[in-house]
Steps between C-alpha positions, in 0.01 A plus 500: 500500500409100473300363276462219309358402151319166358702161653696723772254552744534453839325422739396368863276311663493733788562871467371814692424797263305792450125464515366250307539522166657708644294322747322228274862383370642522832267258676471271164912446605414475897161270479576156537228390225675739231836399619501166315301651213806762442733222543309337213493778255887562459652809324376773234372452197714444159320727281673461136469768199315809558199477265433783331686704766851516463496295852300316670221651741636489847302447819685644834439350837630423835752156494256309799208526315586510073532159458154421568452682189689227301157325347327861419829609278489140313100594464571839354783425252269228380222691436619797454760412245681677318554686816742372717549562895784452734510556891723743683538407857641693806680326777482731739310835648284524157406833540804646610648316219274602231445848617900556458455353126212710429690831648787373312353427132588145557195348377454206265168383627150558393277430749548533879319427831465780796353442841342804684668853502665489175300642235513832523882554598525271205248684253664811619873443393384399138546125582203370400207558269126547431325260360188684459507450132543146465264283338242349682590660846083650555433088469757466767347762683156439474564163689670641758282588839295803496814780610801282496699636241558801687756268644631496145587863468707745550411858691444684156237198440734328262437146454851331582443172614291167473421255806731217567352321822300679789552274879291500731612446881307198711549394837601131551485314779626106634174362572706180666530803730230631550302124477713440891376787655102480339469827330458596207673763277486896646230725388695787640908596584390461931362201452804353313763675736286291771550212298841582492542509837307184583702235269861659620340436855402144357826450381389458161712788308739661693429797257154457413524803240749569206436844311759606212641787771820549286587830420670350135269586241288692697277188610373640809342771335316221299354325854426836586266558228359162609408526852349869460370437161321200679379695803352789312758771477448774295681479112874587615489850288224733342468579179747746461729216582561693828575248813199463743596157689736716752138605689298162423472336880455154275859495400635646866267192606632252289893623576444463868362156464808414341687618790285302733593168265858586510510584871368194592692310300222384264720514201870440462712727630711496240225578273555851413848365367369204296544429101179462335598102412556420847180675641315289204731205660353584840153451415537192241727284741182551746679710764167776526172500460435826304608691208410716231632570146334486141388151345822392355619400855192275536564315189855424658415438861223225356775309282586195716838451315649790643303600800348330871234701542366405122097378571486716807587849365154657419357852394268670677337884481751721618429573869329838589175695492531510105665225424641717211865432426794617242523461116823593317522531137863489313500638116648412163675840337633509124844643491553892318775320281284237333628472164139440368225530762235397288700111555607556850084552575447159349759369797309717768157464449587116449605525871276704642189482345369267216693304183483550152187256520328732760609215793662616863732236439790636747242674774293172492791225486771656674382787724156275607612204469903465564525767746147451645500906510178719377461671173320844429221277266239371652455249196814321651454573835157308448617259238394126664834364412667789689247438790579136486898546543438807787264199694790275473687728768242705673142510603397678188161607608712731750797604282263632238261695797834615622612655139204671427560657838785669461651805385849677368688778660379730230686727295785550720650196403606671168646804596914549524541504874261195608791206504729760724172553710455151537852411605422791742204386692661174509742587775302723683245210529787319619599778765151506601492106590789486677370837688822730346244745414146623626235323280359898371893627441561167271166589367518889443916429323335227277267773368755765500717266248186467250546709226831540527769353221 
């Protein structure tokens, strides 16, 4: 077990993780804009006394990321005083880490951050709490979209959980590119694959196309959700959280486009194999034409300190006769061995929601505005200087069409077996591609592995 606490932390300027934040944190290491900001921000925090507690308040996160949270902990011990707040940090595979200190009583921490598939394994071993009697949570609530909090809760209806960021997926393109051959940016996954094939003919990108294929942290299931999100596949299971995508001819569609792309060497063939960093490296040092991942990526690919294609990456509607694409929340749980919850709630709605002076100070500065990512409040999402730092980096007109057209997973995101039926469609994606395994077999396992822990 690794972890470290206040000046210890480590950190890189490159790592490959588990989905971001899981997958926000790992691309916040792997982006070339957030690279230099993490290099900026240095270790943990030095929280001193504890307050009224008999310790400080401490905040748990993933190593890559924490220090960007350097500025909000000086924020809240000055205006929170005499509460005091201190950073624990993991170094390595955060949730494995912190799941073995939760199953283990090892828990000094307060507050902690969860990406997808976590909250109910979590709510059901005891490990974390309600918060459905905490003060001002129906004002938290209430600004929440119209159904979102079910998100929020566990299967008994049990409200567990606030919002920490929600990222939405966009499809970026090189228009240096796409400027030499005189087109302009695909309305639909054909017409780019033609694309594709014209500027590798052209000479212009060997491999015109560079999708996060890796099986690691279950990416490709992500891109997945993309390209048949985009094309209008059905939602990937009913309400009874039952699997439906196994018989949807959208996703059979979009997997044997992907075959076509690797087949004809459209993408690298070592693609399937590639860290997240160096597939972001792929696109930023102007090597394809075409990629998708959520807005954070943007911000970094448009930061001309750290990247070639910065000026020439731009956003456009996800291609497909929708145009819808993915949105993926992460969550903010209060730990079952809070000393006194009633002070570990000021720390979490602090984060998640509004401050003690009824401001989104972290979900507007950091989460908007440092990270570029979406919130679940539309009165930051529309906030002009939040619109003013998003236009910076992307055609915002677009980026804000594109994330009001989107949509989650649903519920089965929260349930116990999702992360092992993510890892699981991974590789059979994978076999699928590389033609291992019948397109409807990969399909018809995939399903067979939902619902089971």
């Amino acid at each position: 077990m690794t972890e470290t606490t206040n000046s210890e932390a480590v950190f890189g300027s490159r790592m490959t993780r588990r989905t971001a934040l899981s997958r926000a944190g790992q691309m916040a290491a792997a982006t070339p804009a957030l690279a230099m900001l993490l290099s900026a921000c240095g270790g943990g925090s030095g929280g001193g006394g504890g307050g009224t507690l008999n310790r400080a308040l401490r905040l748990h996160h993933d190593a890559a990321v924490g220090p960007l949270f350097e500025p909000y902990v000086k924020h809240f011990n000055e205006a929170y005083s005499p509460l005091r707040l201190e950073t624990s940090y993991v170094t390595q595979d955060y949730f494995g880490t912190t799941q073995t200190q939760l199953a283990g009583g090892s828990v000094d921490y307060d507050v902690l951050f969860a990406d997808v598939g976590y909250l109910q394994k979590w709510y059901d071993a005891g490990w974390i709490r309600s918060i459905e009697d905490m003060e001002g949570i129906d004002e938290i609530l209430g600004a929440l979209p119209e159904g979102a909090d079910a998100s929020l809760r566990a299967a008994d209806g049990t409200l567990v959980s606030l919002p920490y960021y929600v990222g939405t997926d966009v499809f970026i393109y090189n228009a240096d590119h796409l400027d030499q051959i005189g087109a302009a940016p695909p309305a639909t996954w054909e017409e780019m694959i033609e694309q594709c094939r014209e500027l590798k003919s052209k000479g212009i990108a060997a491999t015109p196309y560079s999708p996060f294929w890796t099986k690691d942290f279950s990416m490709m299931w992500y891109q997945l959700n993309d390209w048949a999100m985009a094309d209008g596949a059905a939602d990937f299971f009913d309400d009874s959280l039952a699997p439906q995508f196994q018989d949807d001819p959208v996703v059979a569609s979009t997997i044997e486009r992907w075959k076509t792309l690797y087949d004809e060497g459209l993408v690298p063939k070592d693609i399937l194999t590639t860290d997240y960093g160096n597939t972001v490296n792929i696109f930023g040092g102007g090597k394809s034409t075409f990629t998708h991942q959520y807005q954070l990526e943007l911000l970094g690919f448009n930061n001309p300190e750290n990247s070639k294609v910065a000026g020439s990456a731009k956003n456009a509607l996800m291609p497909g006769s929708t145009h819808t694409t993915l949105s993926s929340p992460a969550f903010w749980f209060m730990t079952a061995t809070t000393p006194e919850p009633a002070k570990a709630w000021d720390l979490m709605s602090y984060l998640a929601a509004t401050d003690k002076d009824g401001e989104y100070y972290v979900p507007q500065k950091l989460i908007a505005t440092d990270l570029g990512l979406g919130t679940p409040y539309e009165a930051v999402n529309s906030d002009a200087d939040v619109k003013a730092s998003w236009g910076e980096w992307s055609d915002i007109d677009l980026l804000l069409e594109q994330m009001s057209n989107s949509k989650q997973v649903g519920p089965a995101v929260n349930q116990s077996w999702f992360p092992t039926f993510q890892e699981t469609i991974a590789g059979l994606l994978q076999e699928a591609v590389l033609g291992r395994k019948s397109i409807p077999d990969a399909l018809k396992e995939a399903a067979a592995a939902a619902g089971s822990s």
